[in-house]
N, C-alpha and C positions, 0 to 999 in steps of 0.2 A: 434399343430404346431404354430396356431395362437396366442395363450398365450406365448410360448418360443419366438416371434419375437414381442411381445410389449414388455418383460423381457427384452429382449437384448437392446433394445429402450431406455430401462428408464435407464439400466446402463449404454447407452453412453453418457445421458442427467446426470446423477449423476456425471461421472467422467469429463465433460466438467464444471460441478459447481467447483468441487472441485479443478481443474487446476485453472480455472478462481480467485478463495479464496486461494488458495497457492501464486497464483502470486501478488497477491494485498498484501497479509501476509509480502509476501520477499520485494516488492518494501514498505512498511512500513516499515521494519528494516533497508534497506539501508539507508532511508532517514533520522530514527533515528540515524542512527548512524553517518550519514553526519553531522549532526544537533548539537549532541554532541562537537564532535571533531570539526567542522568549526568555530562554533557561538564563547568560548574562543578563537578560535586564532584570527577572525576577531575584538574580542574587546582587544585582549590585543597588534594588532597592531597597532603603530602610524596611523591614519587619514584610519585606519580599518573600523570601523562604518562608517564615511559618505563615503565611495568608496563602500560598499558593503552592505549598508543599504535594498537595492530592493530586492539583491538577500537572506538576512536572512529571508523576509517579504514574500519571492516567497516560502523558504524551506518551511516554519511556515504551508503556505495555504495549499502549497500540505499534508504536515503534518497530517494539520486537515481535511481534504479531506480524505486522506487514512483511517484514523478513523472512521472516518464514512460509507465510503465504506466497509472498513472489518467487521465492527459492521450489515450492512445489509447485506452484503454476510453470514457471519455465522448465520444468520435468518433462510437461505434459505440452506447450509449446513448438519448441527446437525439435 
């Protein structure tokens, strides 16, 4: 009984990883996808770049943040 209640233990520790790495996954593609689509409009409008300079430099961080977070989380994942 004792072995079937560390099983259950470690599958709720697995599926709490794998929520945790799905949702870092998704918030990296939204962000890519903000990133895409935002950055050409903000340079191909008039006086675009200096009004929203901070905020492409803010997309960019969290960007490379998430990359790296997802690249550690699927360490711990697979």
């Amino acid at each position: 009984m004792r072995k079937l209640l560390v099983k259950i233990d470690r599958f709720k520790e697995i599926k709490a990883m794998l929520l945790i790495f799905q949702l870092a996954l998704f918030a990296f593609i939204v962000v890519s996808f903000l990133l895409v689509v935002g950055v050409p409009v903000v340079l191909a409008t008039p006086d675009g770049w200096a009004e929203n300079k901070g905020t492409v430099f803010s997309g960019i961080g969290i960007w490379f943040l998430l990359v790296f977070l997802v690249g550690i989380l699927n360490s711990f994942v697979v």
